[in-house]
C-alpha angles and dihedrals in degrees: 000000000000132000116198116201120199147157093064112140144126121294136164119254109285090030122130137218136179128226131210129188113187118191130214143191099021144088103213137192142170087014138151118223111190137181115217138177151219130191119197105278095009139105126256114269141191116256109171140330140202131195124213081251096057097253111144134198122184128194110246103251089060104041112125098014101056121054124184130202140162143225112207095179084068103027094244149125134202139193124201106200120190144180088031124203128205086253097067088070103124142117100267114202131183127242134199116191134173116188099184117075124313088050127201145167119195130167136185141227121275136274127197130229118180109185104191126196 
């Protein structure tokens, strides 16, 4: 199972970019993608999430600035993040969790987001 982050990059404050997860080597369903971060010296935090039924849930720094969706058809998952602030400088990685059986936990690589002033 891989999931493969992209569309991180620099931008200036009030920028905007626009993350994809795809993800490979698995069927999923009823299933939970998520997009989480970590800024240098902090700890991970939730970003976003989507559920294979479209619910989302979004972590209160974030909320009406990022929006996630998701494309089953080809096991991914976006987020569109605007009007950027320099906190939201972080590596941001995908996750896709399950927590019926069977159960699973995966997580991608990083992608990086520097948001400058």
């Amino acid at each position: 199972v891989q999931l493969q982050a992209s569309g991180g990059g620099s931008v200036q404050v009030g920028g905007s970019l626009r993350l994809t997860c795809t993800v490979s080597g698995i069927r999923f369903s009823a299933a939970t993608l998520g997009w989480y971060r970590q800024a240098p010296g902090k700890q991970r935090e939730l970003v976003a999430t989507i559920t294979s039924g479209g619910t989302t849930n979004y972590g209160d720094s974030v909320k009406g600035r990022f929006t996630i969706s998701a494309h089953n058809g080809k096991n991914s998952a976006y987020l569109e993040m605007n009007n950027l602030k320099v906190e939201d400088t972080a590596d941001y990685y995908c996750r896709l969790r399950r927590a019926v059986t069977p159960q699973y936990d995966y997580w991608g690589q990083g992608t990086q987001v520097t948001v400058s002033s």
